[in-house]
C-alpha positions in Angstrom: -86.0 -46.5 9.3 -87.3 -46.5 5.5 -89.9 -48.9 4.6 -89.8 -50.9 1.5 -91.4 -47.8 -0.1 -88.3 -45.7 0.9 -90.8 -43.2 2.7 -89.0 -42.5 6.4 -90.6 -42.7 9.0 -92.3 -39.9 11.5 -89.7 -40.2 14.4 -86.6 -40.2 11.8 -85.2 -36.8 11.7 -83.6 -36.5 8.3 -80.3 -34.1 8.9 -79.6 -32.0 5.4 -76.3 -32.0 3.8 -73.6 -30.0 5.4 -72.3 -27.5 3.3 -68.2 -26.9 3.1 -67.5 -22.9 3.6 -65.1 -21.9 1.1 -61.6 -20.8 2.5 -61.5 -16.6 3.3 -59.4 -15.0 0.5 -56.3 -13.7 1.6 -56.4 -10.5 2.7 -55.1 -8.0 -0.2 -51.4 -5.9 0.5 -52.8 -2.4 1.6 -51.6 0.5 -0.9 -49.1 2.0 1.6 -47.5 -1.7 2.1 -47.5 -1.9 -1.6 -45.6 1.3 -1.6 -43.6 0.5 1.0 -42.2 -2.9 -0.8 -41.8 -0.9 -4.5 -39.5 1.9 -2.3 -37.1 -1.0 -0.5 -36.8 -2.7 -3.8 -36.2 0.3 -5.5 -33.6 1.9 -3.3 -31.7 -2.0 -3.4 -31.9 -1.4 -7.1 -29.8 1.9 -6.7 -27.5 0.3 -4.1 -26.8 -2.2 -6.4 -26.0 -0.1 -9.8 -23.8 2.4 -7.0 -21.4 -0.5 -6.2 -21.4 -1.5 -10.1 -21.1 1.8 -11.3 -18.1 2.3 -8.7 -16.3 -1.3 -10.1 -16.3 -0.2 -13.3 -15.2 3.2 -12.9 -12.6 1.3 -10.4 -11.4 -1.2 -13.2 -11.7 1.5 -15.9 -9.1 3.5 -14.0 -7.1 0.4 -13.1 -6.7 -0.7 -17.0 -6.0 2.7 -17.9 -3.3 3.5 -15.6 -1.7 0.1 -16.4 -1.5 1.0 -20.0 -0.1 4.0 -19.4 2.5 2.6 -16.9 3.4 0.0 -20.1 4.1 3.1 -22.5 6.3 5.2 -20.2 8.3 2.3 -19.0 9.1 1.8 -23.0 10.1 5.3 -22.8 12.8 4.8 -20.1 15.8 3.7 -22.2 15.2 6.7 -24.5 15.1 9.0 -21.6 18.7 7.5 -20.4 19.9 7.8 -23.9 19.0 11.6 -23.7 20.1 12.4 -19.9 23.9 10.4 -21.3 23.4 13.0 -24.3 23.1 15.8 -22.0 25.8 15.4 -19.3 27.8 15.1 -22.4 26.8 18.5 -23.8 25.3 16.8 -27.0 21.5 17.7 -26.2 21.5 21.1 -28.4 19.4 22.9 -31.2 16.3 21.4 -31.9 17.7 17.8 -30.6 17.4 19.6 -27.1 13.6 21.2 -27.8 12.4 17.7 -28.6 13.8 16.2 -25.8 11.9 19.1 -23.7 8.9 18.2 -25.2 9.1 14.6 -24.5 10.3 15.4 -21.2 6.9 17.2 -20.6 4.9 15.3 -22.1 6.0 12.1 -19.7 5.8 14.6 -16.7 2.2 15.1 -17.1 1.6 11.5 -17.1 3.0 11.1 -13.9 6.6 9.6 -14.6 8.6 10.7 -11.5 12.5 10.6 -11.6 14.1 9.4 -8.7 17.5 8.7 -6.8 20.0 11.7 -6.7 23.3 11.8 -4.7 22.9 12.4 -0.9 19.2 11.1 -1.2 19.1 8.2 2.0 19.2 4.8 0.8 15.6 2.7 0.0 16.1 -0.7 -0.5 12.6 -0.3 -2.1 13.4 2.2 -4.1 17.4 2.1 -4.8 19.2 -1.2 -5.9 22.2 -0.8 -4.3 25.1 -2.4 -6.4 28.7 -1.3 -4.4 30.0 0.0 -0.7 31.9 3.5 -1.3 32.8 3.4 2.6 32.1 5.5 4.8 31.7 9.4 5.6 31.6 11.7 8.2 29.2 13.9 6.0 26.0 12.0 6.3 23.9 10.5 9.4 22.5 7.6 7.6 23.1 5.5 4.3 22.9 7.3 1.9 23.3 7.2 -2.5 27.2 8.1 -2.7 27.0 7.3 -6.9 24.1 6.9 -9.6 24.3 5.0 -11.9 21.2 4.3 -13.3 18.1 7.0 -12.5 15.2 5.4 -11.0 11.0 6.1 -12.7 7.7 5.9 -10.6 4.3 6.0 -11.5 2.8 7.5 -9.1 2.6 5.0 -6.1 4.1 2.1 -8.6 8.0 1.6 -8.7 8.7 1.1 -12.8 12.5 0.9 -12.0 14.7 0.7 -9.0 17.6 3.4 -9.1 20.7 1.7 -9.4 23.5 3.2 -6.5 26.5 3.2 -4.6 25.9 3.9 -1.1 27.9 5.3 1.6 28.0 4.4 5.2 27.9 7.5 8.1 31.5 7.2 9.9 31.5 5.0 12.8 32.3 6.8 16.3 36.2 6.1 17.3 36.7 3.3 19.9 37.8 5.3 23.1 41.5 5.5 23.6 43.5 4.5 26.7 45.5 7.6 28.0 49.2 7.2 27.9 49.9 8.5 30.8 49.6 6.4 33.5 50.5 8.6 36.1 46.9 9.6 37.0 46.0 6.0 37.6 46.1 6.2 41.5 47.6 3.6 43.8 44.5 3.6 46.3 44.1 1.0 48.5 40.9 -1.0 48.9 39.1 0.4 52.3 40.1 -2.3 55.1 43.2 -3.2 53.4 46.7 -1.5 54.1 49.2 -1.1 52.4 53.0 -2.7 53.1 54.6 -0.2 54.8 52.1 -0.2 57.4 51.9 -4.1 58.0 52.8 -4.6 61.8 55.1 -6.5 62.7 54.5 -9.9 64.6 58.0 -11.0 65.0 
């Protein structure tokens, strides 16, 4: 105890202040972690502009070939107007090298001409339009008549070719002999005949 003076007494042990220790820093990210975190962020930086860089080169070739699938398929009527010209001998002089040229030129964009006489028959490729019968000259259906040439675009069908198709000849039903003289009489085993009944009477 204090007495009214404040002074403490001689059997008062007076405790000093506990001091608060400060919290430890935290520890500081060694160089080779450091380097470690800067090389996994920096190869999911590549990763990332791989993939985008492979989108856009995706979509880029995507858009293109879609545009160039939209100028050949305007093409198509002009190219049936000049195959009509040539069947009909009218595809001479320089009419004729122009239509080479364009002819060419469409190749090496990939227009493909399809459906010729004898080809089989592809519903997803041939639009099939009449039945010409059937024929002992081919093992499947198969285009008997074209009408209308069919174009691809690479994998992409721009127009069905339009067809008649023809059916391979069915197998004759198997005929019964006229002669009915090699039909035997046998008897069933057990069984005889009338002649050799016995007589009960």
């Amino acid at each position: 105890m204090t007495d009214p003076e404040g002074t403490a007494h001689e059997d008062e042990v007076v405790e000093p202040a506990q001091e608060t220790e400060p919290a430890p820093a935290p520890a500081e990210p060694t160089v080779e972690k450091q380097l470690e975190e800067r090389t996994l962020d920096l190869q999911r930086l590549q990763a990332e502009y791989v993939n985008y860089k492979r989108r856009v080169d995706r979509d880029r070739e995507l858009v293109r070939a879609q545009g160039e699938a939209a100028v050949l398929q305007s093409l198509l009527t002009v190219l049936d107007d000049l195959a009509r010209a040539d069947e009909h001998g009218e595809l001479t002089g320089g009419f004729k090298a122009v239509a080479d040229a364009l002819q060419q030129a469409v190749t090496k964009h990939r227009l493909e001409a399809f459906g010729a006489t004898g080809d089989a028959f592809d519903p997803s490729l041939h639009e099939a339009v009449f039945h010409a019968g059937e024929s002992a000259d081919v093992e499947v259906t198969s285009i008997d008549t074209v009408m209308r040439t069919g174009y691809r675009h690479g994998d992409r069908v721009l127009r069905p070719a339009t067809v008649g198709v023809v059916d391979p000849a069915t197998a004759p039903a198997a005929e019964v002999p006229d002669d009915v003289s090699s039909l035997t009489d046998e008897t069933t085993d057990g069984v005889a005949s009338d002649d050799a009944a016995p007589d009960n009477s």
